[in-house]
C-alpha positions in Angstrom: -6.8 -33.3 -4.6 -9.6 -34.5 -2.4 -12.9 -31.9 -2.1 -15.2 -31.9 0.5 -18.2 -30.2 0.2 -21.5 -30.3 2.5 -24.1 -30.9 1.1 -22.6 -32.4 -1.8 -24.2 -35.7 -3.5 -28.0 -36.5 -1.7 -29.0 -40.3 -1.8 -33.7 -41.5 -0.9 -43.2 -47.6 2.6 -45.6 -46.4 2.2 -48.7 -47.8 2.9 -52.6 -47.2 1.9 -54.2 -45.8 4.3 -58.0 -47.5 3.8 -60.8 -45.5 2.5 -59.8 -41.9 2.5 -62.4 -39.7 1.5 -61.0 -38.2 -1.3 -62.0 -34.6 -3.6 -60.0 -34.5 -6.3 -61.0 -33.2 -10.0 -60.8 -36.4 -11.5 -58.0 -36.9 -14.2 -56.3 -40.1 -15.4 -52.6 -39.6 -14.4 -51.3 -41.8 -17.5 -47.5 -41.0 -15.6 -48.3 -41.8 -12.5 -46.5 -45.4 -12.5 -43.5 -43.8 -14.4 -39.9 -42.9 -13.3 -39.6 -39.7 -13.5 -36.4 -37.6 -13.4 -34.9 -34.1 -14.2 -32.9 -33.2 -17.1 -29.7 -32.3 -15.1 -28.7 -29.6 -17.2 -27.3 -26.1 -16.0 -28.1 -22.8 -16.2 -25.2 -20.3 -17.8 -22.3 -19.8 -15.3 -22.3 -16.6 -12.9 -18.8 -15.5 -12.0 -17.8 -14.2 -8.5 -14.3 -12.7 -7.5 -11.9 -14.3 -5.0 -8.7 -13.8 -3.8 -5.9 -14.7 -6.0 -5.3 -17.9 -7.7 -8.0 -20.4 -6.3 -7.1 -23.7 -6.2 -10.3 -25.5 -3.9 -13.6 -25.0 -2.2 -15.5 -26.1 0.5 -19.1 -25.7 1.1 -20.9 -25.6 4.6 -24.0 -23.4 6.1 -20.8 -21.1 8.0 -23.2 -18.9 9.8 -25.9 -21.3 10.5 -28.9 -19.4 8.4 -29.7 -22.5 6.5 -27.8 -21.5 3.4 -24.5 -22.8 1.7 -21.5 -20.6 1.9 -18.0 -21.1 0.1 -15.0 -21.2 1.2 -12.0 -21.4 -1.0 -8.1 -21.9 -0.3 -6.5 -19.2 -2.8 -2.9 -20.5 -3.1 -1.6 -16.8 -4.4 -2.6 -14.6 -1.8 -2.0 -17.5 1.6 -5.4 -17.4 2.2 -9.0 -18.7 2.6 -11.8 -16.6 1.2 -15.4 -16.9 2.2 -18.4 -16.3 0.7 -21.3 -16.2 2.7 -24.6 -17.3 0.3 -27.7 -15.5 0.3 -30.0 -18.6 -0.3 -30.8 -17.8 -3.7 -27.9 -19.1 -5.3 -26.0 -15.6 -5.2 -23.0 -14.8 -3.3 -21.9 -11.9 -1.2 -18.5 -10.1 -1.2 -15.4 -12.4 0.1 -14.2 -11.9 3.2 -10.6 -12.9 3.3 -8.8 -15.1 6.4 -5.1 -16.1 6.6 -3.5 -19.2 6.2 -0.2 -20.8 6.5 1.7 -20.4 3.2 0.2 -22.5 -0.5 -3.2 -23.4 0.9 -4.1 -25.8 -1.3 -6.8 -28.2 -0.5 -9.5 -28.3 1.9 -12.0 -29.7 4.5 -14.5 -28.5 6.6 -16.3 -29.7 9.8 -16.6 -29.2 13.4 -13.7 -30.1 14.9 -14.0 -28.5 18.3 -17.7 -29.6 18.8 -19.3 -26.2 19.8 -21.7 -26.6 16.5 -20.1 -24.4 14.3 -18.5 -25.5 11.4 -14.4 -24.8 11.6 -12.1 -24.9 8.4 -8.7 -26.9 8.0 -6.4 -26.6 4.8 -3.6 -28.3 3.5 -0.3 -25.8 3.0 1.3 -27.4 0.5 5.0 -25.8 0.4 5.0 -25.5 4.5 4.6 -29.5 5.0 1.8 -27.5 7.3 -2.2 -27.9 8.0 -4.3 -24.8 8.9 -7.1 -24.9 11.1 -9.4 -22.1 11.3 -12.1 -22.3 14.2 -15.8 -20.5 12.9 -17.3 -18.4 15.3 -20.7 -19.3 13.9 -21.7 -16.2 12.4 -19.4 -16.8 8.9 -16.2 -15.1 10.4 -13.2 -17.3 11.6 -10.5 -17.4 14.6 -6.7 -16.7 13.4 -5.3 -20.2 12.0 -2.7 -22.6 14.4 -0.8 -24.7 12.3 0.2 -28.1 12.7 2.4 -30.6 11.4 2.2 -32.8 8.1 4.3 -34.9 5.9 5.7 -33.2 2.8 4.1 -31.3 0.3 0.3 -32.0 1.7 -1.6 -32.2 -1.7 -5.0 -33.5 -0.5 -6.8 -33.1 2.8 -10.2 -35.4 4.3 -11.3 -35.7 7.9 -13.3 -38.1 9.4 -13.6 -40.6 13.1 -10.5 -42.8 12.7 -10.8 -44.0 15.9 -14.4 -44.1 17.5 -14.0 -41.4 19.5 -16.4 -39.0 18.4 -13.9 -36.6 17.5 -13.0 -35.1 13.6 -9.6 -36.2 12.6 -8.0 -35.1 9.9 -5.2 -36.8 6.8 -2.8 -35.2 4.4 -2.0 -37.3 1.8 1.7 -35.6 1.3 2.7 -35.9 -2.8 6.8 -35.8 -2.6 6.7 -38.2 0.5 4.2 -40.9 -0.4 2.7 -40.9 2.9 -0.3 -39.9 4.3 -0.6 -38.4 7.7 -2.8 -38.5 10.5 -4.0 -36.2 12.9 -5.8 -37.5 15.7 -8.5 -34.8 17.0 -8.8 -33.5 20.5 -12.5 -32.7 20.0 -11.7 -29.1 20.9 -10.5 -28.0 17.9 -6.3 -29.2 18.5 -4.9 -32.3 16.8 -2.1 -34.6 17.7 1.0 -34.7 16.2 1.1 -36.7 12.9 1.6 -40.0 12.2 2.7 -41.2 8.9 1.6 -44.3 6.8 3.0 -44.8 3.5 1.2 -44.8 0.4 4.1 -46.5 -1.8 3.8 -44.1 -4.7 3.1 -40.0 -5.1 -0.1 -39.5 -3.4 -2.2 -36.7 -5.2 -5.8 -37.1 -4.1 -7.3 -38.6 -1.4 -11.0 -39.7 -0.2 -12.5 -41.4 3.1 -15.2 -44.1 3.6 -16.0 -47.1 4.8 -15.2 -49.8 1.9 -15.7 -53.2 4.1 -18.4 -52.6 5.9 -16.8 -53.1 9.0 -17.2 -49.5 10.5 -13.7 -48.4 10.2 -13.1 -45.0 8.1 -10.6 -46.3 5.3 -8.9 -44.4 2.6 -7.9 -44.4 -0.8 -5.3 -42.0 -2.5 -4.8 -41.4 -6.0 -1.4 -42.3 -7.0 -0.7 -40.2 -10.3 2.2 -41.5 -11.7 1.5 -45.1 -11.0 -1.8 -45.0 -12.5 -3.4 -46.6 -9.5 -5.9 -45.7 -6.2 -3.7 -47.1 -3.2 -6.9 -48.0 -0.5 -5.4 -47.9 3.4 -7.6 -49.9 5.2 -8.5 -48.5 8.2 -8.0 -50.2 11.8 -10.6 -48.7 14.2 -7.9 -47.3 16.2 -6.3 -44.2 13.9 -3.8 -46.4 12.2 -4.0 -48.0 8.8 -2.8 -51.1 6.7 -0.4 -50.8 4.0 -2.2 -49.9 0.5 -3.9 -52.0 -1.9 -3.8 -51.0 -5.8 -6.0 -50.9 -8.1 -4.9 -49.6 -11.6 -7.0 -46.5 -12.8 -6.6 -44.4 -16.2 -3.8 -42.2 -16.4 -3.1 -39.8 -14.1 -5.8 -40.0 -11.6 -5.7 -36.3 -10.5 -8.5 -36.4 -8.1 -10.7 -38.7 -7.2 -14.1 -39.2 -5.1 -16.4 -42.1 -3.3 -19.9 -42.7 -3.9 -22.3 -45.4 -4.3 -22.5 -45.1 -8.3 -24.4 -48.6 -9.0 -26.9 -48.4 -6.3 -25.7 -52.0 -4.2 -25.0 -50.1 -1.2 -20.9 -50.5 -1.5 -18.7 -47.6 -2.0 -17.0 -47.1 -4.9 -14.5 -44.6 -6.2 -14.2 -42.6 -9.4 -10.9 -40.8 -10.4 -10.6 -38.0 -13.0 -7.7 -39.0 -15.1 -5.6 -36.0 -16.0 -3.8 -37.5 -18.8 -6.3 -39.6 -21.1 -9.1 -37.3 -20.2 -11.3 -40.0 -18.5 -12.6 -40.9 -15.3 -12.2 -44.5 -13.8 -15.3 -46.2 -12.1 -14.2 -48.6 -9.8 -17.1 -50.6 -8.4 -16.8 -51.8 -4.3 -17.3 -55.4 -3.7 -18.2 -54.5 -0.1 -14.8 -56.2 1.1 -12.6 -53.8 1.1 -11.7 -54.9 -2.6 -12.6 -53.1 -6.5 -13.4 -54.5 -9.4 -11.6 -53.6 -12.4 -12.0 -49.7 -13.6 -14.2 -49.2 -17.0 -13.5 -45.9 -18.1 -15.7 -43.0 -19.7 -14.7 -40.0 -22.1 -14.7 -36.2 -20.0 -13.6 -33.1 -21.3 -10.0 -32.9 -22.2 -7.8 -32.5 -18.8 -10.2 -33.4 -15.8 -8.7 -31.8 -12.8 -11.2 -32.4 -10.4 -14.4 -34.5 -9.9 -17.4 -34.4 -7.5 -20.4 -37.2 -7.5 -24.3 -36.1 -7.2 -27.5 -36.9 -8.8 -28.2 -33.9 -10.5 -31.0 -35.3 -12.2 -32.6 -36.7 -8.7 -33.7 -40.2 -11.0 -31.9 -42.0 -7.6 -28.5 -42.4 -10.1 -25.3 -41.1 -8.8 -23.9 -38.6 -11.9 -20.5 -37.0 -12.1 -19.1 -34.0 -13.1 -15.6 -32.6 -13.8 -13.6 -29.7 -14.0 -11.9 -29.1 -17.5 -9.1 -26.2 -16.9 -7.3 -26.2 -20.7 -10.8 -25.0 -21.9 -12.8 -23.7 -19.4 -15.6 -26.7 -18.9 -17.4 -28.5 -16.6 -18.3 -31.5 -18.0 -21.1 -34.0 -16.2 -21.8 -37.3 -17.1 -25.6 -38.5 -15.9 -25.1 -42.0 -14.5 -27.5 -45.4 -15.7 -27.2 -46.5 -12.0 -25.2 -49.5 -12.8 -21.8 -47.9 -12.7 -22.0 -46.7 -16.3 -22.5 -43.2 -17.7 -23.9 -41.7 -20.7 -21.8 -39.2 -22.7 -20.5 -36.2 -21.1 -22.3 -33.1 -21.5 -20.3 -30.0 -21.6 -20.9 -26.3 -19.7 -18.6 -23.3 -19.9 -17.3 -21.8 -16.6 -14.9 -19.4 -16.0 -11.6 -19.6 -17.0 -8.6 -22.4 -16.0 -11.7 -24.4 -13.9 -9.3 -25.8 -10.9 -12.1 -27.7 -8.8 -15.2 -28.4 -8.5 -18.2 -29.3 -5.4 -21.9 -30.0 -5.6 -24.6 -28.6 -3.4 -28.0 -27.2 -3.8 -27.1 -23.5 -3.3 -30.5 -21.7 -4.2 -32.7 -24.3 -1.7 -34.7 -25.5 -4.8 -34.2 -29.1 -4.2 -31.4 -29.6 -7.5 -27.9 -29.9 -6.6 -25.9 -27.2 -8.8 -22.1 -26.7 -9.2 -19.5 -24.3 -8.2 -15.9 -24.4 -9.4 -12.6 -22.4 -8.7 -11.4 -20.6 -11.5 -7.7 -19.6 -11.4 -7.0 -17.4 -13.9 -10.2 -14.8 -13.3 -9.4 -15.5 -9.2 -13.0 -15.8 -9.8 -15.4 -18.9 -8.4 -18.5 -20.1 -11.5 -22.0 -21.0 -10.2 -24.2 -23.2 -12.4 -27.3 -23.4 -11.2 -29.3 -26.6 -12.1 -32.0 -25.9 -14.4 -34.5 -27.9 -12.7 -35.4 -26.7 -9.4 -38.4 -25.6 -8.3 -39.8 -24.0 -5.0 -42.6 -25.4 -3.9 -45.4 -24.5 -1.1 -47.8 -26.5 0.6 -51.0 -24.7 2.5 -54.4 -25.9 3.9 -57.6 -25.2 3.5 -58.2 -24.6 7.3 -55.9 -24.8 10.0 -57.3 -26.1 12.6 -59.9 -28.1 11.2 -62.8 -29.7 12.7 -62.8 -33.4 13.4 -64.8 -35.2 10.6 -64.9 -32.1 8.3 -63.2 -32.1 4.5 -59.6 -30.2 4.6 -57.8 -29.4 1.0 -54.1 -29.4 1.0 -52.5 -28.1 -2.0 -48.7 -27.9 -3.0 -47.8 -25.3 -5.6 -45.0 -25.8 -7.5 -42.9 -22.8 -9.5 -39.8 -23.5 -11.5 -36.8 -21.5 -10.7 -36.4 -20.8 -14.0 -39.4 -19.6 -16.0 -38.2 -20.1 -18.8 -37.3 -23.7 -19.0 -41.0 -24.9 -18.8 -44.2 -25.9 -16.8 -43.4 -28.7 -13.9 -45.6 -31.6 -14.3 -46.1 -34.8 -12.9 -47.8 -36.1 -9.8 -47.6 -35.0 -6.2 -47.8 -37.4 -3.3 -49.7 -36.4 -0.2 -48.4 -38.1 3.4 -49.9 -38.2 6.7 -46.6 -38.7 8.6 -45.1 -41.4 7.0 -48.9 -43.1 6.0 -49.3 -42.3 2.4 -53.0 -40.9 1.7 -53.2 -39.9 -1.5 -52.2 -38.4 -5.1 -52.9 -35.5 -7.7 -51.8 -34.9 -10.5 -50.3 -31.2 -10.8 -52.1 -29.0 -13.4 -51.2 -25.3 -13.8 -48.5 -25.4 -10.8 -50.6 -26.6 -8.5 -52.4 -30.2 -6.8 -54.9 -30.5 -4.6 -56.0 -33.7 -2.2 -58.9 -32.9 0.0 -59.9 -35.8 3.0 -61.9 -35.5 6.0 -60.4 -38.6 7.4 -58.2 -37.1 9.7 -58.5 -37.8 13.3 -58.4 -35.4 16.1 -54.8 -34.3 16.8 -51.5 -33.3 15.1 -50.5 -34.7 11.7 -47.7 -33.7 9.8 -48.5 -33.4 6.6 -46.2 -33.8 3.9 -46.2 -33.3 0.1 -43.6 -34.7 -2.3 -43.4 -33.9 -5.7 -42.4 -36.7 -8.5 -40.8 -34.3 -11.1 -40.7 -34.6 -15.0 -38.5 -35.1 -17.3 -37.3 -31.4 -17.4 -37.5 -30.9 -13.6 -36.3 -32.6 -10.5 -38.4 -34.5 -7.6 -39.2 -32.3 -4.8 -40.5 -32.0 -1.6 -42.1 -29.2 0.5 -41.6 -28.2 4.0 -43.6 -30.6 6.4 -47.1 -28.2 7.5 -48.3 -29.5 11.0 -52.4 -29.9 10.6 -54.3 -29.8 13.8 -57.3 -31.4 13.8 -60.2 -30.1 16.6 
């Protein structure tokens, strides 16, 4: 199955700007040259209820108050629930909508252009996609179902064909085809057209793999052990698949640019040796041969994100035999260290990324069949931070002090340290070190005008880089 989530994984000159007059207490940052990076650890799992028998989510801000919601296809009640997010990392009650029958994977985006995000499923027993047009406020119009190939196991959207319109593809398990569905831009779609796969397409992701900017595709075959990439055309159609051999059973599988070279690559979570396959881009259109690395025992799902915010792409994946989610922190050269293991609830389906309590970590959510329950893990190293001046206006000439405070989300992991970068638009100006949860930089270099000030925290190795909301300084 294919996941889409937004806000899932998050990817990052400054220049001296002369002789700043600068008030700082005066410590010797001995870290200031370092890399730092959070731990990417999670917080215990907090459980909330859904309608029966979850099988995928899909996050997205649904009623456009700057918080991720959820919305997940429950295959045993034909429906989409939806959880609208109270910015904290808490959930409120579901709110249920109607589907076509077996909804069973998911995308989201706007496919009728009115700038609020709309809702599609895959219905996998009706050869049917849903598509549910948001109202903006979190509710959703009655579905209107359209055609697919059979037994639609995976869902993605994207631009096949330059128009500026969402389209959407089923990758459709019993007929080894994927179909498309060219978009209208008001929400309709076309009727499909099918392009084979040559082998039992489970999964399926969307990117660009050749640079060429064409949206291709690649679908996890799970009994051939292979990814089978459809290269894309510009025009809505696709070439016939490529393979590339994978571990076995590639049950899911997700892009991302895991070594850092600007090329897309794809990892798979292998159902039946309980690994996932990294298959590194050569920027052609063309992989590399998979290395594999050790997950939990049966890896049903996988997501990509740098929960650690070191710049490295890290993975996690959904164990359903014993409730886990395991995540592997990347070395930003395509390998992984050894997976980490957190509980969740139980039979752990799928799993997304986003940062769901606006602390700056990315945390995890997963859909738990058996409880019809969905797990949040919240990262363990977020912060909120705040930064404030002195005086605002100031007076031309004059000394202002900006300072950021910074306060762990959770108390009890530890004190944030590091350094704290201080930017006049994009003109770097200055550091401090933070002491106590707070820095301060003081300058009287400003010139007369608006600056937007900007404060960026470096992290530790317990807590993630952050960075505050830009404050606009008027200077008089």
């Amino acid at each position: 199955m294919t996941r889409e989530e937004v806000g899932g994984t998050k990817n990052p000159a400054q220049k001296g700007m002369g002789l700043a007059v600068i008030v700082l207490a005066l410590y010797m940052w001995t870290g200031a040259s370092a890399v730092h990076a959070g731990s990417g650890t999670f917080q215990p799992f907090l459980e909330y209820p859904t309608g029966h028998n979850p099988s995928a989510i899909a996050l997205g801000d649904l009623n456009r108050d700057g918080a991720l919601d959820l919305a997940v296809a429950t295959i045993g009640t034909h429906a989409l629930t939806v959880l609208l997010g109270n910015g904290d990392g808490t959930f409120q009650a579901y709110a249920e909508y109607l589907t076509g029958g077996w909804p069973y994977s998911m995308a989201v985006g706007d496919f009728n252009r009115d700038g609020a995000l709309d809702l599609a499923v895959a219905n996998l027993y009706e050869n049917s996609l849903s598509v549910l047009l948001g109202n903006g406020d979190g509710t959703f119009q009655p579905y209107a179902d359209y055609a697919a190939g059979g037994s639609p196991f995976a869902l993605v959207k994207g631009d096949f064909n330059h128009d500026r319109k969402l389209d959407l593809a089923a990758a459709n398990f019993y007929q080894g085809t994927v179909s498309v569905l060219l978009g209208d831009g008001d929400g309709s779609f076309s009727a499909p057209v099918d392009y084979s796969t040559e082998g039992l397409a489970w999964s399926m992701a969307a990117a660009d793999f050749d640079g060429d900017g064409n949206v291709d595709l690649a679908v996890g075959r799970y009994a051939a052990a292979t990814v089978g990439v459809l290269m894309g055309n510009g025009d809505g159609s696709f070439q016939p698949p490529a393979a590339y051999a994978t571990g076995v059973g590639p049950f899911s599988i997700a892009v991302a640019d895991i070594n850092g070279d600007r090329k897309a690559d794809i990892v798979s979570a292998n159902l039946n040796d309980s690994t996932v396959s990294v298959l590194l881009g050569n920027g052609d259109g063309t992989f590399q041969v998979h290395s594999d690395y050790d997950t939990g025992p049966v890896p049903m799902s996988v997501t990509v994100g740098d929960f650690n915010h070191d710049g490295k792409q890290d993975v996690a994946t959904a164990e359903q035999d014993t409730a886990t989610v395991s995540v592997l922190l990347g070395n930003g050269n395509g390998s992984f260290r050894a997976h980490a293991d957190y509980p969740t609830g139980a039979g752990p389906y799928d799993v997304a990324v986003g940062d769901l309590n606006r602390d700056g970590a990315p945390d995890l959510v997963l859909a738990d069949q058996y409880p019809d329950s969905v797990s949040v893990l919240l990262n363990s190293g977020g912060t909120h931070i705040t930064l404030t001046s002195s005086s605002n206006p100031s007076p031309s000439g004059e000394p202002v002090t900006f300072t950021l405070t910074v306060a762990p989300t959770f108390p009890e992991v530890g004190t944030p340290r590091g350094i704290v970068r201080f930017k006049d638009g994009t003109q770097a100006i200055g550091t401090a070190p933070l002491l106590q949860g707070k820095a301060s930089f003081t300058t009287s270099e400003l010139t007369a005008g608006s600056h937007t000030i900007r404060a960026i925290y470096s992290g530790d190795q317990t807590f993630n880089k952050n960075r505050a909301i830009p404050l606009v300084q008027q200077v008089e």
